[in-house]
N, C-alpha and C positions, 0 to 999 in steps of 0.2 A: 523675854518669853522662853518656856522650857514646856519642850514635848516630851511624854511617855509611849511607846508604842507595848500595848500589851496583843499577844500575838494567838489566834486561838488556831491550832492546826487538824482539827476536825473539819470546819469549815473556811480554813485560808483567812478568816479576815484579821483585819487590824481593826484595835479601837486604843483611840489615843486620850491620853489626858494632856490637856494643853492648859499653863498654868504661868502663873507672874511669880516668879519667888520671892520678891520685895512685898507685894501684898496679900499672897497667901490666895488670889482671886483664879479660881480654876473653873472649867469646861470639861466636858465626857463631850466622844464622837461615835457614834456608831458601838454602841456595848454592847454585847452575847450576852442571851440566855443559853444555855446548854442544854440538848435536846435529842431523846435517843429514840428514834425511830420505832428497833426494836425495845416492846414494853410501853413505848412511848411517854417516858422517861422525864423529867424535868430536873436541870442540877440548878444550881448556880457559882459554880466552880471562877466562871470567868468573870462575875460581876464580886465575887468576893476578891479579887484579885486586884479590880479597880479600887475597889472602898478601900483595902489596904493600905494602896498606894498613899490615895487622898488623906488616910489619917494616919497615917507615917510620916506625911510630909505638913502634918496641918493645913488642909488645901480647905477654902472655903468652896464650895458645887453651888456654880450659879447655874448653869445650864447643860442641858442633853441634847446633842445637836444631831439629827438623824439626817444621814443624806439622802433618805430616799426609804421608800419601802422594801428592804430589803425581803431576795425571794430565797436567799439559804441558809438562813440563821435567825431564830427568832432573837428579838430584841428585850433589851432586861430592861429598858427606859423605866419602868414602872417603880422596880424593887428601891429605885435611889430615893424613890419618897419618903420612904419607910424607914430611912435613915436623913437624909436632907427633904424634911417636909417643903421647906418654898423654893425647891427647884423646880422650875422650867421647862419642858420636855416639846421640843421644836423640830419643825417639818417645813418642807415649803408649802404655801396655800394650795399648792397644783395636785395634791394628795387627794384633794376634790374628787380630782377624773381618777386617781386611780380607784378610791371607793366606789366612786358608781360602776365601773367598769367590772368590781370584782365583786360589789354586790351581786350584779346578774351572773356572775359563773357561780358562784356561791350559792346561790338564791336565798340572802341574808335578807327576810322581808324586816328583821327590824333594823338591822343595819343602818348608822347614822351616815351619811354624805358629805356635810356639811364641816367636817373636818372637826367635830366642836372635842374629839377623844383628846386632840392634844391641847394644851398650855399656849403654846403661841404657833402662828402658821405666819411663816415668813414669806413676805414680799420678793421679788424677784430685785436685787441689789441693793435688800435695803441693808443698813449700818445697825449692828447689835453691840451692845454692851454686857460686860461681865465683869462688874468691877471695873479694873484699869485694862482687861483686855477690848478690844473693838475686833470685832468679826463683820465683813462684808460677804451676803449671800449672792453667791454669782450663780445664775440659773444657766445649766447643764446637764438640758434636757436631750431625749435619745435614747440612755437604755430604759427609762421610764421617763413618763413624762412631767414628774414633781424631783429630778434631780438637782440639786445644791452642791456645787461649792465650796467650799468656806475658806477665803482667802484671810489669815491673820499674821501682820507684818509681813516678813519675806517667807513666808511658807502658805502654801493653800492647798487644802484634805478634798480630793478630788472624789473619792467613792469610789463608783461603778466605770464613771465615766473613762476614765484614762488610769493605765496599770505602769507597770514597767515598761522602759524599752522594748526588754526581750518577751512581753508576752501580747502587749498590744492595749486595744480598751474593750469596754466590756461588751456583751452582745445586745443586740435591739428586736430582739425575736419576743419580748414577751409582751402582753396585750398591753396597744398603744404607744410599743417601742417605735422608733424612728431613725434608721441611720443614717439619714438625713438632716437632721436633728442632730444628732451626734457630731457628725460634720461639723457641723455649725457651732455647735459647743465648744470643739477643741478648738479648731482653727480660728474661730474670731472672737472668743474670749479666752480660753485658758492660755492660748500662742500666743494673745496678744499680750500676757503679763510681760514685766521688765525677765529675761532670760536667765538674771538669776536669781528668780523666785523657786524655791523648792518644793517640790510634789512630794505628798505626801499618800500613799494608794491607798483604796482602801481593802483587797484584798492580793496576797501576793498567793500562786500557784505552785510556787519553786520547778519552774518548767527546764527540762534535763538535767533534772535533781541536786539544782544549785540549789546555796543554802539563801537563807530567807532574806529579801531586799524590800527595801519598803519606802525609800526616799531614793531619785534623783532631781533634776532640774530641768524646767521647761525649756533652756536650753538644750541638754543632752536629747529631751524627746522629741523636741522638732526636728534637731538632727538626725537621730536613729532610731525611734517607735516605729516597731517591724510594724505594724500596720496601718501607721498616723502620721506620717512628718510631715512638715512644711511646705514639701514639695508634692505631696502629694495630693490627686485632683479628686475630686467629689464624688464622681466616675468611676474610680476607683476603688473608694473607699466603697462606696456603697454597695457594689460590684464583689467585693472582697466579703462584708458582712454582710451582705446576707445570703452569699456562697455557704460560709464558715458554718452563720446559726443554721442553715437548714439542716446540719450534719450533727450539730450538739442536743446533748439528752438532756432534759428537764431536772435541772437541781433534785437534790432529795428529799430536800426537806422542803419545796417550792410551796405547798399546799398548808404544811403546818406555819410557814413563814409567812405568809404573806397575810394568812388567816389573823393572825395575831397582831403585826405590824403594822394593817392597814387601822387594828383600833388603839394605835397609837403604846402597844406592848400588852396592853390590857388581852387577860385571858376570858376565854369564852366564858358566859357567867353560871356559876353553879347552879346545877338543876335538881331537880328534888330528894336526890339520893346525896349530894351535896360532894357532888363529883362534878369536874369538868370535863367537857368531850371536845375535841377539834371535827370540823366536816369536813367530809376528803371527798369531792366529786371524780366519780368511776365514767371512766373513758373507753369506752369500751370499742374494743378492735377486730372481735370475731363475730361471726354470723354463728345462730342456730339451724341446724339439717333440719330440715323440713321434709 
């Protein structure tokens, strides 16, 4: 087995191609669309970068494995159809609760629930196929509560959940997070892999402006993840995040992200100017003088 990490540094994440070089049978993790705030912009810079990859190296795309609905980066899952029509584009089934939860912020009255926008909604440990790769979804839930896993051979693409040593794991402050939840993700399954399984993050911060890390080993982080080791008690973690989120500012792209990604990449549908719009619900924080 042979990983790719393609790195996007607008939004810190990694998305990996994980592929057999004996049989040409490959996998996408977590792929960027490119998305510009101002203007409100649409590239696809990062997902041409993946295709690249794949047909430089004659890679056959069985599957798009998303760990989660991501809240900072819209998702390209879509565009690889249009180039590999019978690929796959997969979530876990718990993407449920996060639709319904974001239908009512949204107030998406047509909005599906039922999770039917993706290809397949994976089971919590079930065993997938991609060719001669086998992928097990290990559910690692906490900073959402439809977070995945995906343990393949000695490597397992952890997401949100768990980062570097030096930055910690991700935060459980957005609706239906759980650091409790989280807890229980790292310490009794991702800790409990053999020590030297390697992590794979899914987004690195470059925190005191170290250059870009993106694998160490469930060893090394039980040992030293400044906010997660082995030793450390429930109590505390919990205690620690949700210290930390109350003090963190809302992604930027939180609202275009999640709006997109919860209908599985799919963009809001053209309306009769034959234009697409995203809905940004307004939060509003000051009073009117009366």
């Amino acid at each position: 087995m042979n990983i790719h990490a393609l790195y996007d540094q607008q939004t810190f994440t990694l998305t990996y191609v994980v592929y057999d070089e004996s049989t040409k049978d490959a996998i996408v993790i977590d792929p960027v669309l490119d998305y510009q705030p101002v203007g409100s912009k649409l590239e696809n810079r990062s997902f041409s970068k993946v295709v690249d990859f794949l047909k430089q190296n004659n890679l056959n795309l069985h599957l798009v494995l998303e760990t989660h609905a991501h809240a900072d980066h819209l998702s390209s899952s879509q565009l690889f159809k249009e180039i590999y029509p019978d690929v796959n584009i997969a979530i876990s089934e718990h993407i449920r609760e996060v639709q319904k939860t974001f239908k009512v912020i949204y107030n998406l009255s047509n909005h599906q629930t039922d999770g039917s926008q993706f290809d397949l909604l994976i089971k919590d440990n079930q065993i997938l196929t991609a060719g001669s790769l086998t992928i097990k979804a290990l559910p690692t839930p906490g900073h959402t509560p439809a977070c995945l896993s995906y343990l393949i051979d000695d490597a397992v693409f952890t997401g949100d959940a768990l980062f570097m040593p030096d930055y910690g794991t991700g935060r459980c402050d957005f609706p239906k997070g759980d650091a409790n939840a989280l807890y229980h993700s790292v310490t009794e399954v991702l800790y409990q892999l053999d020590d030297n399984t390697r992590i794979f993050v899914g987004h690195d911060y470059l925190p005191n402006g170290r250059e870009l890390k993106y694998t160490t080993s469930i060893k090394d982080s039980k040992a030293s993840n400044k906010q997660l080791t082995d030793q450390t008690t429930k109590e505390e973690f919990v205690t620690m995040r949700e210290t930390r989120d109350s003090s963190l500012s809302a992604p930027v792209l939180l609202f275009p992200s999640i709006q997109v990604n919860i209908e599985a990449g799919h963009l809001p549908k053209q309306e009769d100017n034959n234009k697409h719009y995203l809905k940004i619900p307004l939060n509003l924080t000051f009073q009117f003088a009366g």
